[in-house]
N, CA, C and O atoms as a GROMACS GRO file, in nm:
protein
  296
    1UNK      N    1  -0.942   0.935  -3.975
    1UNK     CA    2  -0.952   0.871  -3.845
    1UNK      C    3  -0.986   0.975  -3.739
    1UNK      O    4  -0.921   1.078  -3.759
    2UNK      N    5  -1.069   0.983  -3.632
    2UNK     CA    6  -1.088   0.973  -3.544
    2UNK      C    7  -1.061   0.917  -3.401
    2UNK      O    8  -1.089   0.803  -3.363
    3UNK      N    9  -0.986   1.042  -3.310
    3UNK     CA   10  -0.953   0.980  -3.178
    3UNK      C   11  -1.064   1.068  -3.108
    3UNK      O   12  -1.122   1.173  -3.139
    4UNK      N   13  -1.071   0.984  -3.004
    4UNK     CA   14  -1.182   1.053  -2.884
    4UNK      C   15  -1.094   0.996  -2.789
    4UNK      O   16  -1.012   0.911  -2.825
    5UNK      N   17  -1.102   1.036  -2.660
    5UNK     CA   18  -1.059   1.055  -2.560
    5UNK      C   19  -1.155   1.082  -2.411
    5UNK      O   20  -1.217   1.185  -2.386
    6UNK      N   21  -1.146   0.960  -2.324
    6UNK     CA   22  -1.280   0.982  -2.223
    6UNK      C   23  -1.230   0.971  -2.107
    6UNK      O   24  -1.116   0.932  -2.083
    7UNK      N   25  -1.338   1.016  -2.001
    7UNK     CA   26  -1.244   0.985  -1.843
    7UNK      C   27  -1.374   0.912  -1.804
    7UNK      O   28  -1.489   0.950  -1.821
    8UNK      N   29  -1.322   0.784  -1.739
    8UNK     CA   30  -1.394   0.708  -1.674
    8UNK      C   31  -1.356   0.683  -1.534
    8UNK      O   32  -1.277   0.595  -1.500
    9UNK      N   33  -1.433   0.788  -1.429
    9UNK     CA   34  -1.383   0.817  -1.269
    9UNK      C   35  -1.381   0.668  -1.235
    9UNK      O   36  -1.284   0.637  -1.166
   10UNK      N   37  -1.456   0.580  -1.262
   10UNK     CA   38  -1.475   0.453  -1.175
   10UNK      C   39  -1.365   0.361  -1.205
   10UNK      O   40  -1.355   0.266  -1.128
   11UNK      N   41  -1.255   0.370  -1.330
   11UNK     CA   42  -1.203   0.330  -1.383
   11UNK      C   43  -1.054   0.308  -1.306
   11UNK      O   44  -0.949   0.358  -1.347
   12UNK      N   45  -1.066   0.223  -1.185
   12UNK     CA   46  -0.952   0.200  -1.060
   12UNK      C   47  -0.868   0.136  -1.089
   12UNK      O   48  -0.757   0.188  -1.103
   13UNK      N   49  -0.886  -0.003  -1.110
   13UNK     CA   50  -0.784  -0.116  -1.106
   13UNK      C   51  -0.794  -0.210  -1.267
   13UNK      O   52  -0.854  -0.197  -1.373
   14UNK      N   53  -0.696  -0.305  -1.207
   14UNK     CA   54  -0.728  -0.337  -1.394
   14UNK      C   55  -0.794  -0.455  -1.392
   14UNK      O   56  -0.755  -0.541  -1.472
   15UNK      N   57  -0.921  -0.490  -1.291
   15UNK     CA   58  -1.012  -0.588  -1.345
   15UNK      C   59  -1.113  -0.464  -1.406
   15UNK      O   60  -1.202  -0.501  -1.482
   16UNK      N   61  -1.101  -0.310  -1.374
   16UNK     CA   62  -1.191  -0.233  -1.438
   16UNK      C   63  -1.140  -0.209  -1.617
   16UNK      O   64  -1.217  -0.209  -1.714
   17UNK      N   65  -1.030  -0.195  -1.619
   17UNK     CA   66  -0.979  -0.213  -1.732
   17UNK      C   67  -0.985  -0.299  -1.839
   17UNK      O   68  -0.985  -0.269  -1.959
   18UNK      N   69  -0.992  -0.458  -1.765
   18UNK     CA   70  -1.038  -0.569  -1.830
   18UNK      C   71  -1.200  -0.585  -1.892
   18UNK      O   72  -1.242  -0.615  -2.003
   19UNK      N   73  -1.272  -0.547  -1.758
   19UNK     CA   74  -1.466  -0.509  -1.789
   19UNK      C   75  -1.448  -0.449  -1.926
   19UNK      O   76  -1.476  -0.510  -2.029
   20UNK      N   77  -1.394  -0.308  -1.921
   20UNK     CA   78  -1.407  -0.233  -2.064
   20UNK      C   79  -1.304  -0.278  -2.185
   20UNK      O   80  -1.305  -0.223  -2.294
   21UNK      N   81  -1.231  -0.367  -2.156
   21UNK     CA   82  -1.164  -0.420  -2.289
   21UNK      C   83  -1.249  -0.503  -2.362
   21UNK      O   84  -1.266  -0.499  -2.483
   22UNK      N   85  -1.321  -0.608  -2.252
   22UNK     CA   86  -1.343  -0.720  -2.334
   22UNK      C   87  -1.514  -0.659  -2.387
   22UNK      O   88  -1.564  -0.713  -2.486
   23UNK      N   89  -1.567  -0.582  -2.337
   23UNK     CA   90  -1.665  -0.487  -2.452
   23UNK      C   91  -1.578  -0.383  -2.584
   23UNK      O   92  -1.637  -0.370  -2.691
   24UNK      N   93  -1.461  -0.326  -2.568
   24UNK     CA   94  -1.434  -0.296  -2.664
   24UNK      C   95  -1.410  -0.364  -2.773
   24UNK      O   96  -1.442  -0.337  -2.888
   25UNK      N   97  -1.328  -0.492  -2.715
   25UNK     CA   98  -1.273  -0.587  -2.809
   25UNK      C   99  -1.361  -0.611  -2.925
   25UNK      O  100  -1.324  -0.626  -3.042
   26UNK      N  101  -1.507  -0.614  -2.872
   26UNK     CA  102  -1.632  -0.672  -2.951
   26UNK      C  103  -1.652  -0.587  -3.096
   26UNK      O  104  -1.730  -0.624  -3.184
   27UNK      N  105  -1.572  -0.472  -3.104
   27UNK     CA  106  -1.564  -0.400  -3.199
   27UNK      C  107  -1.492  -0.360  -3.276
   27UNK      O  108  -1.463  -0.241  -3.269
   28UNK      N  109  -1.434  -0.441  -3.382
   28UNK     CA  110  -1.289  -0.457  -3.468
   28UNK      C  111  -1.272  -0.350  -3.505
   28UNK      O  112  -1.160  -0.314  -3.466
   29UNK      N  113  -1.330  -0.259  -3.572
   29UNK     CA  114  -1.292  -0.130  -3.603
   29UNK      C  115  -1.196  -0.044  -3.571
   29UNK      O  116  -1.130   0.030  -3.645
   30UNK      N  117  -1.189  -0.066  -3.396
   30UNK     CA  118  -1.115   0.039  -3.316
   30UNK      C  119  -1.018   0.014  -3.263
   30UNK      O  120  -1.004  -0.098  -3.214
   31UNK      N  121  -0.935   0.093  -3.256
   31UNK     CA  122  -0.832   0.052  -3.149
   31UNK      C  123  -0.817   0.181  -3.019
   31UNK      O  124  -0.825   0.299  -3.052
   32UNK      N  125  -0.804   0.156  -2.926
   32UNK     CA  126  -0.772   0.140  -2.798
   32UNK      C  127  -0.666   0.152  -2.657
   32UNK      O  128  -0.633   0.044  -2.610
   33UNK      N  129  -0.631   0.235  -2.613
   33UNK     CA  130  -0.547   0.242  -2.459
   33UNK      C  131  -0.601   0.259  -2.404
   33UNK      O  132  -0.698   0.332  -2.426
   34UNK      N  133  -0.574   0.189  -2.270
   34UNK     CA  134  -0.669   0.233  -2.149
   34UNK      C  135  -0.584   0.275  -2.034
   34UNK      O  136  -0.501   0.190  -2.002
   35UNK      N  137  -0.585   0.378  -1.968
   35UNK     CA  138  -0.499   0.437  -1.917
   35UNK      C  139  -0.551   0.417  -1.732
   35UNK      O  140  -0.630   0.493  -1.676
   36UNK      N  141  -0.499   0.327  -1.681
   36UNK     CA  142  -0.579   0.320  -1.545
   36UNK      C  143  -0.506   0.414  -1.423
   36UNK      O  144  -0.570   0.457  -1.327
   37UNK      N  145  -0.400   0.433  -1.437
   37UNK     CA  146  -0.344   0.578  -1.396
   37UNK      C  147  -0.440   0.688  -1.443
   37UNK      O  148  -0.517   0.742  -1.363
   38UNK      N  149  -0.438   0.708  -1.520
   38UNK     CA  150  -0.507   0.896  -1.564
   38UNK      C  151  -0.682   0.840  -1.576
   38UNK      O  152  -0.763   0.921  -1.623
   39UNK      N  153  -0.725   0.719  -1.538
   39UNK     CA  154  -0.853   0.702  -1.523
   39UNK      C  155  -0.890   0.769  -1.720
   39UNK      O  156  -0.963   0.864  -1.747
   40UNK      N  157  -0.839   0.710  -1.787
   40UNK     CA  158  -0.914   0.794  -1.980
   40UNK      C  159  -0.878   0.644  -1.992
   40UNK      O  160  -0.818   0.562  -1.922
   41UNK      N  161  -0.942   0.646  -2.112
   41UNK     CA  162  -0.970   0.557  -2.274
   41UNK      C  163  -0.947   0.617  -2.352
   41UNK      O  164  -1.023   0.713  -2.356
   42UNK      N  165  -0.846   0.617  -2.457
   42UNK     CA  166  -0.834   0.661  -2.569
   42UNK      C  167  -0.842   0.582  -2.702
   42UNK      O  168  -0.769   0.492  -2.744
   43UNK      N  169  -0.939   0.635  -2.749
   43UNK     CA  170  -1.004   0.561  -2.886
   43UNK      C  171  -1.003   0.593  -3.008
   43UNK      O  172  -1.088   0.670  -3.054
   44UNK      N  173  -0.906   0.538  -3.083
   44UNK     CA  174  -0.893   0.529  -3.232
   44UNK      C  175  -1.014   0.511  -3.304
   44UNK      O  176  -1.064   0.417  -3.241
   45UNK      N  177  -1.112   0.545  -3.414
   45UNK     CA  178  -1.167   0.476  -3.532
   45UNK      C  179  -1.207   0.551  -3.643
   45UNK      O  180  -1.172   0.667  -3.622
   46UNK      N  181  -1.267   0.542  -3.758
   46UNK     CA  182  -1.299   0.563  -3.846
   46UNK      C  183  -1.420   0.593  -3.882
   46UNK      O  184  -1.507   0.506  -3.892
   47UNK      N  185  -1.446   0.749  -3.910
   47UNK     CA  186  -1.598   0.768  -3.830
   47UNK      C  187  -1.681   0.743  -3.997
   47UNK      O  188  -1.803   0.761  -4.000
   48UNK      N  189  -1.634   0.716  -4.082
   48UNK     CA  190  -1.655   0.693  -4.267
   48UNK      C  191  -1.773   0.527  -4.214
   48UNK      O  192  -1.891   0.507  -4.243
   49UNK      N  193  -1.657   0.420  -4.112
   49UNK     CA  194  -1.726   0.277  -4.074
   49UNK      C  195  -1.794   0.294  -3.938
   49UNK      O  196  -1.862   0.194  -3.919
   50UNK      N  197  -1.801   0.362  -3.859
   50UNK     CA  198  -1.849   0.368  -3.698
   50UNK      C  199  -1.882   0.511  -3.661
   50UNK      O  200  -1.829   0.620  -3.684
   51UNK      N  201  -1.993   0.469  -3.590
   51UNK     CA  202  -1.984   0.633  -3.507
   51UNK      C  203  -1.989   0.637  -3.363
   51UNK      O  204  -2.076   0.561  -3.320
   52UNK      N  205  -1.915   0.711  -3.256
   52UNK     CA  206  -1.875   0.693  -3.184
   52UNK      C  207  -2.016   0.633  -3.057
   52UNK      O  208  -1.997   0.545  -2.973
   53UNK      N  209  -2.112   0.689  -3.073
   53UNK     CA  210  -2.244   0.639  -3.002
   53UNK      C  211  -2.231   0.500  -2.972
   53UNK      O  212  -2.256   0.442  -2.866
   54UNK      N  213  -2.174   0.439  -3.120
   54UNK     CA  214  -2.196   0.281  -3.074
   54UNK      C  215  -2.075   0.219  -2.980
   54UNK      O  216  -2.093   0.133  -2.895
   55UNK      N  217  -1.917   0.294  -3.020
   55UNK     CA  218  -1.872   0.303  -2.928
   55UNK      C  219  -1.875   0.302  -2.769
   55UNK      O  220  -1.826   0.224  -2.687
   56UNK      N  221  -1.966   0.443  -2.754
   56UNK     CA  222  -1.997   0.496  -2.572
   56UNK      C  223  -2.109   0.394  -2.556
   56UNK      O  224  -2.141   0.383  -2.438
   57UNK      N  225  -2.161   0.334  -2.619
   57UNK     CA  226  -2.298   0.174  -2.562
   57UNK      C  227  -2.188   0.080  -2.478
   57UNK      O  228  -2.188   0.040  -2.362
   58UNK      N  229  -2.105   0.066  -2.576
   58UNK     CA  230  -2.012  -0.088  -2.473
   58UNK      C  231  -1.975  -0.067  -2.345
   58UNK      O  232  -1.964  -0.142  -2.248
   59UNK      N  233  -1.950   0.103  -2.370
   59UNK     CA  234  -1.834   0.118  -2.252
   59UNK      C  235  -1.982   0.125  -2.112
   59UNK      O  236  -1.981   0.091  -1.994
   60UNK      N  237  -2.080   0.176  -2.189
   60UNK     CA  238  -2.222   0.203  -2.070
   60UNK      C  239  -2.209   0.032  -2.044
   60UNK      O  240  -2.164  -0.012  -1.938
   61UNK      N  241  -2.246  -0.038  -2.135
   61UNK     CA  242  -2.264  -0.189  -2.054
   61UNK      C  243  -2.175  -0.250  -2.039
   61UNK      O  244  -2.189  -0.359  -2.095
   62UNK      N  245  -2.067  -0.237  -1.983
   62UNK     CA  246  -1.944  -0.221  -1.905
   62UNK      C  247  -2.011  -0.239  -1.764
   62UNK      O  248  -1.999  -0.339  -1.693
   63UNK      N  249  -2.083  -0.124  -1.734
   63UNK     CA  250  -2.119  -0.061  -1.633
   63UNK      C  251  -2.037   0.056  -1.586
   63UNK      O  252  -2.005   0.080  -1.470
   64UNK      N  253  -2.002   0.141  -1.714
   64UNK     CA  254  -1.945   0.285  -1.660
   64UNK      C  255  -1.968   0.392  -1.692
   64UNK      O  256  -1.987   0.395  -1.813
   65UNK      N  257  -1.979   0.511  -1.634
   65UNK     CA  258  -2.023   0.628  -1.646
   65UNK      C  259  -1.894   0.698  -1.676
   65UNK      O  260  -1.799   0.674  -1.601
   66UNK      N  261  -1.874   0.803  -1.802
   66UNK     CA  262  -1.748   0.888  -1.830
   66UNK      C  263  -1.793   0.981  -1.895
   66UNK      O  264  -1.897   0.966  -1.959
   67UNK      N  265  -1.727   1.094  -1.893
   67UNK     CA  266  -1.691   1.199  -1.961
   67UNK      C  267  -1.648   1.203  -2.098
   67UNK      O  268  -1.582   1.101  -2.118
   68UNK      N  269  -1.656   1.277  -2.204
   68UNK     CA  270  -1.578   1.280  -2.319
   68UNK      C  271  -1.500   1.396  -2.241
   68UNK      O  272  -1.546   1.490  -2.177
   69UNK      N  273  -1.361   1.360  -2.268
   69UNK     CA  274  -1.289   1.484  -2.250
   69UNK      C  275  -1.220   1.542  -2.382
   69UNK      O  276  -1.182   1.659  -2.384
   70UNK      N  277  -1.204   1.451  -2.498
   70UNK     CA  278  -1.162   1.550  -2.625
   70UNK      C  279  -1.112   1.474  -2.742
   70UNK      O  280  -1.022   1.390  -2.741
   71UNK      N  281  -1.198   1.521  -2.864
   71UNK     CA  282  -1.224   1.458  -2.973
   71UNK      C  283  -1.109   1.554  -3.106
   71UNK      O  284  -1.076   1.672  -3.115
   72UNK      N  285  -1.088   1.465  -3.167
   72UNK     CA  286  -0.978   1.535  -3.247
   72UNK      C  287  -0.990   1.444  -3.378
   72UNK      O  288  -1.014   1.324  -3.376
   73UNK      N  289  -0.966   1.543  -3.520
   73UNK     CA  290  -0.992   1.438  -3.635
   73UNK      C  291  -0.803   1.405  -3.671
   73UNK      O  292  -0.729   1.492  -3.623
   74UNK      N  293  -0.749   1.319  -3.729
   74UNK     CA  294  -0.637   1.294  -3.762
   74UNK      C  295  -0.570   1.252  -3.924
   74UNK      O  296  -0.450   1.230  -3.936
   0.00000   0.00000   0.00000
């Protein structure tokens, strides 16, 4: 497994939280916190079934711009 870890500055309130859930949701693979205090996403998956690219697409048509701040294998 695979966690990644991102900061999404635009990431304020939790209808912004909601925008990027219901694109994550679309992707069973993964699981998910969204931290609207510390403005991150932290993302569980399995890089053997997914790779994270297709991941960072949802969160772009979301409509958000982020950072990776730190990837770790588990």
């Amino acid at each position: 497994m695979t966690v990644v870890k991102i900061h999404v500055p635009e990431l304020t309130c939790s209808s912004c939280a909601m925008a990027i859930e219901k694109k994550l949701t679309k992707i069973p693979e993964i699981k998910f916190q969204i931290g609207i205090v510390t403005r991150t996403v932290k993302i569980t998956y399995d890089e053997t079934v997914l790779n994270k690219e297709t991941i960072f697409q949802q969160i772009k048509k979301a409509g958000y711009d982020f950072d990776e701040v730190e990837t770790k294998q588990l």
